[in-house]
Structures are given as C-alpha cells and as structure tokens.
MARMI-723078 format. One line per 10 residues: number of its first residue (from 0); their letters; for each residue x, y, z of N, C-alpha, C, O. Coordinates in steps of 0.2 Angstrom, whole numbers, always signed. Layout:
N
NUM	a	X,Y,Z,X,Y,Z,X,Y,Z,X,Y,Z; ...
// end
This chain:
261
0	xxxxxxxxxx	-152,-141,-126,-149,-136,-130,-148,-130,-125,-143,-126,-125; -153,-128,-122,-154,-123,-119,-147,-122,-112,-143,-118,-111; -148,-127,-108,-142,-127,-103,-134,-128,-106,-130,-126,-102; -133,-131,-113,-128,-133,-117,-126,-126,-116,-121,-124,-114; -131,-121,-119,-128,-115,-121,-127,-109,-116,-125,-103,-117; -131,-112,-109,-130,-106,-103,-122,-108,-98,-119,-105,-94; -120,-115,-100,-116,-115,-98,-112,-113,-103,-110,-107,-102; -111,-115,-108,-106,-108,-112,-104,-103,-110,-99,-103,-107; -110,-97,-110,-111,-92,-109,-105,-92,-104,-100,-90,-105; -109,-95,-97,-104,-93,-90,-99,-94,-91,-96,-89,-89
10	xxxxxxxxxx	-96,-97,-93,-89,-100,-93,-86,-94,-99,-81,-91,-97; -88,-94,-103,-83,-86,-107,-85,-80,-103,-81,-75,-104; -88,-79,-100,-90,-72,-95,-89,-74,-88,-92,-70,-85; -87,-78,-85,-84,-79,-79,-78,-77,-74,-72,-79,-75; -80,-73,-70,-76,-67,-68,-71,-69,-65,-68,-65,-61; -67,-77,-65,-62,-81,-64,-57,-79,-73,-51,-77,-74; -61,-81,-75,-61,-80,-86,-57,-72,-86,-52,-70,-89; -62,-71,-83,-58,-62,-85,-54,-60,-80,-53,-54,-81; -53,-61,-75,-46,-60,-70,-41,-62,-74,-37,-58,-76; -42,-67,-75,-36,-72,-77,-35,-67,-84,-29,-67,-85
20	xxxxxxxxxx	-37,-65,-88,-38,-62,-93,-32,-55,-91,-26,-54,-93; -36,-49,-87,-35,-43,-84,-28,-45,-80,-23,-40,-81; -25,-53,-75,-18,-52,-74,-15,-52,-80,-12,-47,-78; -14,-53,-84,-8,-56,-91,-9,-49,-93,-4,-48,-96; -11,-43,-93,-12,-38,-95,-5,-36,-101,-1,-40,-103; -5,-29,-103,-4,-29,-109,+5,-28,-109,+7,-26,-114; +9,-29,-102,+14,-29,-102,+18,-35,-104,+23,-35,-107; +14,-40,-102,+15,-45,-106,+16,-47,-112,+17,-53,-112; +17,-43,-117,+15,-43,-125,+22,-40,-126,+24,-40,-132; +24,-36,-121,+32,-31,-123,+38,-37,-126,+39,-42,-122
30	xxxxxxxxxx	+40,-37,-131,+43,-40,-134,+51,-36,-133,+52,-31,-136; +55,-38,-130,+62,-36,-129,+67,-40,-132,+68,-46,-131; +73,-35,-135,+78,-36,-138,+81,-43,-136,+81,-44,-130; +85,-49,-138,+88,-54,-135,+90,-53,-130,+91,-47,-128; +92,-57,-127,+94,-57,-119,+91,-55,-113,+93,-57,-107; +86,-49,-115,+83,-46,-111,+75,-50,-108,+69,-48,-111; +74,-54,-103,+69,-57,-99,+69,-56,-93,+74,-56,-90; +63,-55,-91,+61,-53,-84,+55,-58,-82,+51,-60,-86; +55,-60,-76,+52,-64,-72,+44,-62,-69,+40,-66,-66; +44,-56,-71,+38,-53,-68,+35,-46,-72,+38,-41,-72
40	xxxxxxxxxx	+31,-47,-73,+30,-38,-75,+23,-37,-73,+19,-41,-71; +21,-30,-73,+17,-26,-72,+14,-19,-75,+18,-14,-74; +10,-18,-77,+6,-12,-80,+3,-8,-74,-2,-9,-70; +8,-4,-73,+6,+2,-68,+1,+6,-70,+0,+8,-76; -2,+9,-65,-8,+12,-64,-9,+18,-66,-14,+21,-67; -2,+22,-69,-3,+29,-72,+2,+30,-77,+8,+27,-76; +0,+33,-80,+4,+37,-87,+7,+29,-93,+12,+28,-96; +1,+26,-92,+3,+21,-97,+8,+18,-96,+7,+13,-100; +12,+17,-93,+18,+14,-89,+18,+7,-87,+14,+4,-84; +24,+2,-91,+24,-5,-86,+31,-6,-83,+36,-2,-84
50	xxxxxxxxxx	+31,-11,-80,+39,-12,-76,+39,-18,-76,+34,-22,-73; +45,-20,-79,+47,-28,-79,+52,-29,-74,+54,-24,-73; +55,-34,-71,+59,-34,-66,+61,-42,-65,+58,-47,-66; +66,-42,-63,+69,-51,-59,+72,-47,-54,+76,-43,-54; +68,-51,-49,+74,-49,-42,+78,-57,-41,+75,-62,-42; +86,-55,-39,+88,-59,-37,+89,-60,-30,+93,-57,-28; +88,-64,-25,+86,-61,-19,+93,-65,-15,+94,-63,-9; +96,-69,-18,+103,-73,-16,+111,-66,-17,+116,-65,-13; +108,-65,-22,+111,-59,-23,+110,-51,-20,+115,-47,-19; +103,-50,-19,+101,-45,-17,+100,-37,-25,+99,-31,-24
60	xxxxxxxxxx	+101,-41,-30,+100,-37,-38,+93,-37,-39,+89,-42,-40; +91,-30,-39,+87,-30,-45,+85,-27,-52,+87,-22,-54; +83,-31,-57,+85,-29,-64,+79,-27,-66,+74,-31,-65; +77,-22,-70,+72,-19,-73,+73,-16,-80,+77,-14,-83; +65,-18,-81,+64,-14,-87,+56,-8,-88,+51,-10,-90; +57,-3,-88,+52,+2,-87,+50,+4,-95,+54,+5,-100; +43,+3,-95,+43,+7,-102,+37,+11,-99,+34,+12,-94; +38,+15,-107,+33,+20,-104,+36,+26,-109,+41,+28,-111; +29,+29,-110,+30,+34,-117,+32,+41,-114,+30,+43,-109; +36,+46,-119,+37,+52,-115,+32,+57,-117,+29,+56,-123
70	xxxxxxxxxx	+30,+64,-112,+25,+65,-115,+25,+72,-120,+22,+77,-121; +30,+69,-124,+33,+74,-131,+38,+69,-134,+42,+66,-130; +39,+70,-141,+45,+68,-144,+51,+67,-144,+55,+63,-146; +51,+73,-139,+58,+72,-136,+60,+72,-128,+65,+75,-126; +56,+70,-126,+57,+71,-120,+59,+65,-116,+63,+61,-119; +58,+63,-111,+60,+59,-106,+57,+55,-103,+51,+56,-103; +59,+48,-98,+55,+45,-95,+60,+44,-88,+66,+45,-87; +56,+42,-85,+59,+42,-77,+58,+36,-73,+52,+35,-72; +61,+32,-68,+57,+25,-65,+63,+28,-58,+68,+31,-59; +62,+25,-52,+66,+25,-46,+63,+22,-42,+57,+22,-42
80	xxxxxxxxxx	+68,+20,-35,+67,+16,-30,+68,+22,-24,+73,+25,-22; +60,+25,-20,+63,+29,-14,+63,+25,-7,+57,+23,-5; +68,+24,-4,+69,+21,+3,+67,+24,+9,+66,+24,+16; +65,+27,+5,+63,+35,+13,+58,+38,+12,+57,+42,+17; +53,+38,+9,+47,+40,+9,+44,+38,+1,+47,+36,-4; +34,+41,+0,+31,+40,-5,+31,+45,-12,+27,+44,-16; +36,+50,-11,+35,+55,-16,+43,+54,-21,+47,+50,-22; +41,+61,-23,+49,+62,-26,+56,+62,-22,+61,+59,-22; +55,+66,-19,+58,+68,-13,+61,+60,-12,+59,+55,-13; +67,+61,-11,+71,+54,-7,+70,+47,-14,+71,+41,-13
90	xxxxxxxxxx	+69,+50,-20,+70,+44,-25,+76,+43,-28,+78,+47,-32; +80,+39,-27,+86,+34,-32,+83,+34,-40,+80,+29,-43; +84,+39,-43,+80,+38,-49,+86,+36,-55,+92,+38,-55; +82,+32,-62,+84,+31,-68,+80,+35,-71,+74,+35,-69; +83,+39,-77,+82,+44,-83,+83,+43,-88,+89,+42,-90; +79,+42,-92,+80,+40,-100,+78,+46,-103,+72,+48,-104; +84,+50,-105,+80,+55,-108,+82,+53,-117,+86,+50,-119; +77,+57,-121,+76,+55,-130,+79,+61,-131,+84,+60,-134; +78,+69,-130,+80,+73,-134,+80,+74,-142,+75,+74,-146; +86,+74,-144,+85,+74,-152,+89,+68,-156,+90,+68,-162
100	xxxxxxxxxx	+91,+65,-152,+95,+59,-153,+93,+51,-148,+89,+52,-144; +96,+47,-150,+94,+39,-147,+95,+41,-139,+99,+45,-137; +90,+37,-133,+89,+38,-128,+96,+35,-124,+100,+30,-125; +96,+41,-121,+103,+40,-115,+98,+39,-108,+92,+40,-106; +104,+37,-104,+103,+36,-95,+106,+38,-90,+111,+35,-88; +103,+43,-88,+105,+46,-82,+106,+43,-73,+103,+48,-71; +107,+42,-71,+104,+44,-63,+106,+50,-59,+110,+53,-57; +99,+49,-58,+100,+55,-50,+98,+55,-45,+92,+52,-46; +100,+56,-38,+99,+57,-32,+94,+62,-30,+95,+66,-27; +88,+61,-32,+85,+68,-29,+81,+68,-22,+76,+66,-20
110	xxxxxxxxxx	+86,+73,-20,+86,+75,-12,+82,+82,-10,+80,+84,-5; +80,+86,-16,+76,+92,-16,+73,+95,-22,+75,+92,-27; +69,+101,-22,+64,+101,-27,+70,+107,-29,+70,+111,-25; +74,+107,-35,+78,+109,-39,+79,+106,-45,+77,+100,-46; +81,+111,-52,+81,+108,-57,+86,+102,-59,+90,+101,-54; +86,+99,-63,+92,+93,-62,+97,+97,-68,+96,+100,-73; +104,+95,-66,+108,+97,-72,+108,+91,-76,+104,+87,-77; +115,+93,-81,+114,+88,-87,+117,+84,-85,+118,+79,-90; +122,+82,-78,+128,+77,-76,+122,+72,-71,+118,+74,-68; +126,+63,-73,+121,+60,-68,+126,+61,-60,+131,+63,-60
120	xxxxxxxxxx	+120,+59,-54,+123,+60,-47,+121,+52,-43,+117,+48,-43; +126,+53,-40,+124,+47,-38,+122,+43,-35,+123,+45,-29; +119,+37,-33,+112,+34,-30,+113,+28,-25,+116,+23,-26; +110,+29,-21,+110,+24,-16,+111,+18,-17,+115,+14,-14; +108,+18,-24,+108,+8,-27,+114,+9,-30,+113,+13,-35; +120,+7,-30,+122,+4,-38,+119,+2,-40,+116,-3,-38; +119,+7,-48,+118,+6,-54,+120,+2,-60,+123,+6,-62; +119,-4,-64,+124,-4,-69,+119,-9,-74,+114,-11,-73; +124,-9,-81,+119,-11,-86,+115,-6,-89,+109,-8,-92; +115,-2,-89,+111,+5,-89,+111,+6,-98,+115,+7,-102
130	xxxxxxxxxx	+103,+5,-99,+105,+6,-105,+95,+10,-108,+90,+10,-104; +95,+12,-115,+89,+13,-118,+87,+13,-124,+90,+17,-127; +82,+9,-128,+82,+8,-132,+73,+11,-134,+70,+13,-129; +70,+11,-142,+64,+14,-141,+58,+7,-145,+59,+3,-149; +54,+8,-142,+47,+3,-142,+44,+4,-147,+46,+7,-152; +37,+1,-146,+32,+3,-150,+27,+8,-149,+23,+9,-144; +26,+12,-152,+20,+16,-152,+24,+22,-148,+21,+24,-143; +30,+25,-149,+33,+30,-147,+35,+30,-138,+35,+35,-134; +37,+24,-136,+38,+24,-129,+47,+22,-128,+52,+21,-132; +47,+22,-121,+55,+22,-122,+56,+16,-115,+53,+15,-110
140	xxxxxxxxxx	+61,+12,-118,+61,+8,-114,+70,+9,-110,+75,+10,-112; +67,+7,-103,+72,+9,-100,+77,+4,-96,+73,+1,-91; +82,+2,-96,+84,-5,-91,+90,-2,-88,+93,+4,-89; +90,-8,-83,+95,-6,-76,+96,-13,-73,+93,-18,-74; +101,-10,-69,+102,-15,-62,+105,-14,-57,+111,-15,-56; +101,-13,-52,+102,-10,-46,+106,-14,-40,+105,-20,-41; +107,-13,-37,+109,-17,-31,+106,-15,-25,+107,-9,-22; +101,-20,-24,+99,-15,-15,+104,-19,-9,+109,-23,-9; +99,-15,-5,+102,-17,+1,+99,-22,+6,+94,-22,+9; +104,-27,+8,+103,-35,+11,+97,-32,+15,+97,-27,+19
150	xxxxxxxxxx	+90,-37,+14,+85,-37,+19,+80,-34,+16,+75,-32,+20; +80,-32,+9,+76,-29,+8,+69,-32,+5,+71,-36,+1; +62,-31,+5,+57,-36,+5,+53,-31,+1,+48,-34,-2; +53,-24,+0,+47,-21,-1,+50,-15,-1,+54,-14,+3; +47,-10,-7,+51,-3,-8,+46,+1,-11,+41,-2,-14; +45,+8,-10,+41,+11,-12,+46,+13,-19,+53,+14,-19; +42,+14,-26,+44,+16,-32,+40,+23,-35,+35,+25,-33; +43,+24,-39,+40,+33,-41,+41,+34,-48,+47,+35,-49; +36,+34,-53,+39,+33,-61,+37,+41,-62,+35,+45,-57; +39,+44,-69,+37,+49,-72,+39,+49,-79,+42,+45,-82
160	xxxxxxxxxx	+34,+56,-82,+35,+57,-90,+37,+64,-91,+35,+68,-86; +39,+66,-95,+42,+73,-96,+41,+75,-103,+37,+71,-105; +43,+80,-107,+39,+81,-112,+46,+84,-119,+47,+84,-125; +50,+86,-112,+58,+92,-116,+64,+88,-112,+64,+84,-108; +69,+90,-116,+76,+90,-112,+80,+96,-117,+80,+97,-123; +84,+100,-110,+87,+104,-112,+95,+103,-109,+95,+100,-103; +99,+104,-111,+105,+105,-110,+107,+98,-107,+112,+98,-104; +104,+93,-108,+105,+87,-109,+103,+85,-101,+104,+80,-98; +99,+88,-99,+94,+89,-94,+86,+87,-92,+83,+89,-97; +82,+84,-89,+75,+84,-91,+72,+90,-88,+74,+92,-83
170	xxxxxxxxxx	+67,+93,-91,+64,+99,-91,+58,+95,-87,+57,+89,-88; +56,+102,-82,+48,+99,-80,+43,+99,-83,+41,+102,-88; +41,+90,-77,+35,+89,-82,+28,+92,-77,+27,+97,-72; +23,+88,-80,+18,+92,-80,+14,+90,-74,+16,+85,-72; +9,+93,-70,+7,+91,-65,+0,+90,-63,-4,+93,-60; -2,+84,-67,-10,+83,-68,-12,+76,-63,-7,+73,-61; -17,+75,-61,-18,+68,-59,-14,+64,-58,-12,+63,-52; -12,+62,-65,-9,+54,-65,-2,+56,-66,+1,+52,-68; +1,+63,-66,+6,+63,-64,+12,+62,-56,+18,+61,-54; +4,+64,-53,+4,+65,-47,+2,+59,-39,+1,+60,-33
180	xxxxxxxxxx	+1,+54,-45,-1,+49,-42,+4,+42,-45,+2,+36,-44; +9,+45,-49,+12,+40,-51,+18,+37,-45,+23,+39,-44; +15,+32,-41,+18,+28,-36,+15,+23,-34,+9,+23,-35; +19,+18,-32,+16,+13,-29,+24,+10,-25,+29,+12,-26; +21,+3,-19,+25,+0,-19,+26,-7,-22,+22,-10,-25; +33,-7,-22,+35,-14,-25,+38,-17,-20,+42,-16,-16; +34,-24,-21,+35,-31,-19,+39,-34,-23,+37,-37,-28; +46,-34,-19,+51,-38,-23,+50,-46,-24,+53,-50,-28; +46,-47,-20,+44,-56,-21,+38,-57,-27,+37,-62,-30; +33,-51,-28,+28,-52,-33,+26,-44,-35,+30,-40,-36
190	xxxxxxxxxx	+20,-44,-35,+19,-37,-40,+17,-32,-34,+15,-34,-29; +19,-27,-37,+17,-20,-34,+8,-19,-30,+3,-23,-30; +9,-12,-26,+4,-14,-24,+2,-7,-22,+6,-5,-17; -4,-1,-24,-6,+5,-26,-2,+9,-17,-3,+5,-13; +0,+14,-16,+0,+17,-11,-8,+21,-10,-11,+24,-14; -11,+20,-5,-17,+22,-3,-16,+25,+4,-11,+23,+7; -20,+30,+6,-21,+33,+14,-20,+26,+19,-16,+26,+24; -24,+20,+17,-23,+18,+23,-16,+12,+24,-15,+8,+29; -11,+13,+20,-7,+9,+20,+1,+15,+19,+7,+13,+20; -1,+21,+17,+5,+22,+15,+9,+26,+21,+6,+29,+26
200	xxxxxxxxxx	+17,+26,+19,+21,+28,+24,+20,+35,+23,+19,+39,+18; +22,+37,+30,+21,+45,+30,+27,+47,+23,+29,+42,+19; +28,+51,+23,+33,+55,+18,+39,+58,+23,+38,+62,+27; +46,+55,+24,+51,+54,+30,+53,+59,+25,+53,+59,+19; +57,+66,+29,+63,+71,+24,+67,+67,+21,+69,+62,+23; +69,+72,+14,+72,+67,+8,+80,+67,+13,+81,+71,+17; +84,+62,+12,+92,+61,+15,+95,+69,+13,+93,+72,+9; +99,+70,+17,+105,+74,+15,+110,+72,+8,+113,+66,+8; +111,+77,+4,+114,+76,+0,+121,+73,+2,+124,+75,+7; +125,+67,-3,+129,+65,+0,+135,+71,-2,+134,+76,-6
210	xxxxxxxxxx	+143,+68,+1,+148,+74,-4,+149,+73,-11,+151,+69,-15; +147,+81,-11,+150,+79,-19,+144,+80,-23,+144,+84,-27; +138,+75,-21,+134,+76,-25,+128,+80,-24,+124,+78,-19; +126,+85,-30,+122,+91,-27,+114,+88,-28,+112,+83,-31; +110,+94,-23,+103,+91,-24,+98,+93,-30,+97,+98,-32; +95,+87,-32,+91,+88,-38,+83,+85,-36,+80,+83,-30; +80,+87,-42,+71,+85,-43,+71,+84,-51,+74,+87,-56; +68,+79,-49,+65,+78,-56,+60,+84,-60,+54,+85,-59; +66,+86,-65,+62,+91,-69,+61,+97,-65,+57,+101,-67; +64,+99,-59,+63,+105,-55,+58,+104,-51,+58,+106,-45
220	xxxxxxxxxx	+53,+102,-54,+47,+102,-49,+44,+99,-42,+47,+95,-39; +38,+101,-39,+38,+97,-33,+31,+96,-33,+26,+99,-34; +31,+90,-31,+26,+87,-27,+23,+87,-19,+21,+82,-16; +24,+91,-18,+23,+94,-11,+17,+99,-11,+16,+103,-15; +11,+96,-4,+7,+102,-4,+2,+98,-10,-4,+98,-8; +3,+96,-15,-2,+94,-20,-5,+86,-16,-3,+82,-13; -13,+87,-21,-17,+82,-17,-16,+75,-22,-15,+78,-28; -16,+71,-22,-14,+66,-26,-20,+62,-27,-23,+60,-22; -22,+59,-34,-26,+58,-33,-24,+50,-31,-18,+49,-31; -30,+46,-29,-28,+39,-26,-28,+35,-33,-32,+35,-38
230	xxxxxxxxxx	-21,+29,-31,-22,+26,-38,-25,+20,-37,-27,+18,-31; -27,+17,-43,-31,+11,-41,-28,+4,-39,-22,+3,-39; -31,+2,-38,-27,-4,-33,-25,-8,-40,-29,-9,-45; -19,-11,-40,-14,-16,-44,-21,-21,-45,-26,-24,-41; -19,-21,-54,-22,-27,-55,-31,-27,-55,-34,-32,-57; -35,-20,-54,-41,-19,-55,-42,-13,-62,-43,-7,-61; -39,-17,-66,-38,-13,-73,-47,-13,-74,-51,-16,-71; -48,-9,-80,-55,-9,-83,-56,-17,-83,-61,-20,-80; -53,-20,-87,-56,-26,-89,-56,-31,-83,-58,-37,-83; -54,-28,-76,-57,-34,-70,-62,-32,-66,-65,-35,-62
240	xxxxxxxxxx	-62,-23,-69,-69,-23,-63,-74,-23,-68,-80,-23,-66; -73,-24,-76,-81,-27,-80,-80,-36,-77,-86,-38,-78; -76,-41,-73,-75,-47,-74,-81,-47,-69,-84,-52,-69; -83,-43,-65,-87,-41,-59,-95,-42,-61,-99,-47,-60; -96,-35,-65,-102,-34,-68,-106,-38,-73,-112,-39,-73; -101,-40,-79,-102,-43,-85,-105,-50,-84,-109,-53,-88; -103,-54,-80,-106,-61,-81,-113,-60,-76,-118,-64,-77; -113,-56,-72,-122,-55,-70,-126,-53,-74,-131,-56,-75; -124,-49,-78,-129,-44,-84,-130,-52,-88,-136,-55,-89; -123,-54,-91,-126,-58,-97,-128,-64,-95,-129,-68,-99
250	xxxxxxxxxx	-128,-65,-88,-134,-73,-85,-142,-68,-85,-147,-71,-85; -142,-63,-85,-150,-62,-82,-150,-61,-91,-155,-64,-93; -147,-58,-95,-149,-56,-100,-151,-66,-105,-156,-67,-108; -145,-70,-102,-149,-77,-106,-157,-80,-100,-162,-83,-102; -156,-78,-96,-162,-80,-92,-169,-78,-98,-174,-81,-100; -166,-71,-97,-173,-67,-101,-174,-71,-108,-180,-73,-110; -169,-73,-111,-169,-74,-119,-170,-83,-118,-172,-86,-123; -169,-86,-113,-173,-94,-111,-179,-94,-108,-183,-98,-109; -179,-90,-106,-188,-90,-106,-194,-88,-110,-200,-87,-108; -190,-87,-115,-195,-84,-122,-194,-91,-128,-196,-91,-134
260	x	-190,-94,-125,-189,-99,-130,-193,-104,-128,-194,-109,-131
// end
C-alpha cells in the first residue's frame, strides 16, 4: 500500500506533470469570437498580456491576437513588431484604444519619443483585418494581420498598457518595472523568447520617418536611459518554477510520513 501510494504521489507532483501543466498556460482558455483561431499562443511575461498568432510562412502573413487589459477604463492597449531594435523606438505598432466608446485601431510608426496624434501612420508591415473587441475581466482584445518581410524567422515584439486617451490619442502610460520590460522576441516558427543581456540586440537608431509620415511614441513617452528590469525567461511561470521544488518537498515529506507507518 505504501509504494501504491508514493507512486501516486510522484506522478501528480512530477515536474514533467507540472511543465506540461505551466505550457497550456492561461492563454489557452481565451475563448474568441467565431472564425477567430490561432495556432499558437502565449502568456507574456509582463502586464498580464498574451499573444495569440498563426504565421503563415508560404505567404509570409502574420495574424494575431493580443490581449491584454488597459491600465484604466478607458484607456488603451498596444502590441508591435520592431525590426531595428529592442525598445520602443523603431516599433511597427497596433493600438486599441477603449476611451469612452467600443475599442478602435490605430497604427503607428514610431520613430521618436513624441506624443502620438489621433490619425494612424503608417507601418512597415501592411496591416489589415484590423479590428477590437472586449474580453473578460475588463481586457481588450486586439487582432491584426500584418505582412512581413520574405525571410523573416525571428522579430523582436514590444507590448504596452495605457490608462487615458485624449483626442482620440493614447496618453502616456506609466513607467514601472513591467512596463519597462514589456519585450521579448518572437519566434515565428514557435514561442517567444525573454530579451535578456546575454542574447539581446544592441538598440539600432529608430528609421527615419518616411514621407508624409510624422514621428511618434507611444504615449509620448520614452524608454531610453531607463534600467529595465530583466524578464523572465518564456514559459518559467510561477507554476514551473514550484514544478522544480514541489515534487522534492513532497517525496521527503512521504518519506517522513512512511517511516512512521
């Protein structure tokens, strides 16, 4: 009886058991409007954020879904693709902003730390399909479909949350932590993967604005000069690094409790 039930044990606390557990993570569970499937998702490392996505790679399309709560009632959510560096600076971004009516979408070019106006500019990727709808628990969900560019295998991405929008604008947002660490790269063949010192690209000057369209920042703000904190590596959510600890603890704890029987 006694081995009967330490194998049990192992096998429900088995840190194969809770990987397996910690991948499926809670983006998985986002329940989207008909038609809308994606091939891969992921729960980003900061501001509560996931990204759902299908790349087509015959085509060179990427289609996404970002969700992610804004950090006020009416404020905004933000996802983009930068080709030139790991910051704001040089991001191809999508903007859902809420304001005081149903969520619209923006893009913007942003090429410099300036505020953005309330017209979209436009971006490296065509854009289309562009649309916003609102989730559960007060988050906003954002889709798209971009086109990249032939040969493309790996991109760094740069999300955000905002709080206001004014003049049909997103107002800056706030500059803590996990605002400032919201990056990673994306692996268009599978999931993303944290920007860290030892892997990340320098920060290359944002492009020159093309004609016509002028330079913005998301929310005016900049991320320059500021220390970022390091995010955590994709996929070592709380519940994989207990998948670590928890099955040692609870074999020494049946040890203990089998040698008193």
């Amino acid at each position: 009886m006694a081995h009967q039930l330490a194998l049990l044990v192992l096998l429900l606390v088995s840190p194969a058991a809770m990987r397996a557990a910690a991948a499926a993570g809670a983006c998985a569970g986002e329940k989207f409007p008909a038609g809308r499937t994606y091939a891969t998702c992921q729960d980003l490392p900061q501001l509560g954020a996931a990204l759902h996505w299908t790349y087509d790679k015959t085509k060179f399309s990427l289609s996404v879904a970002f969700v992610a709560a804004p950090a006020g009632t009416g404020g905004w959510v933000a996802w983009g693709l930068n080709p030139t560096g790991e910051g704001m600076a040089g991001t191809q971004a999508l903007v859902a902003l809420k304001g005081s009516s149903a969520p619209t979408v923006k893009t913007y070019n942003i090429t410099g730390y300036v505020p953005l106006g309330g017209a979209s500019t436009p971006i490296a990727f065509p854009a289309t399909d562009l649309a916003a709808d609102e989730g559960a628990g007060g988050k906003i969900r954002l889709y798209g479909k971009l086109q990249l560019h032939k040969g493309m295998k790996a991109v760094n991405q740069v999300w955000q949350v905002g709080s206001s929008v004014t003049g049909g604008a997103p107002d800056k947002h706030a500059f803590g932590a996990a605002n400032l660490a919201s990056k990673t790269k994306l692996v268009l063949a599978g999931k993303s993967t944290a920007i860290t010192p030892a892997h990340a690209p320098a920060l290359a000057p944002a492009p020159a604005p093309t004609a016509g369209a002028p330079s913005s920042a998301v929310g005016g703000g900049s991320d320059s000069g500021a220390a970022a904190t390091a995010a955590p590596s994709p996929g070592k959510s709380a519940a994989t690094a207990a998948g670590v600890s928890a099955p040692a603890l609870a074999v020494v704890a049946l040890a203990g409790f089998l040698a008193m029987v």
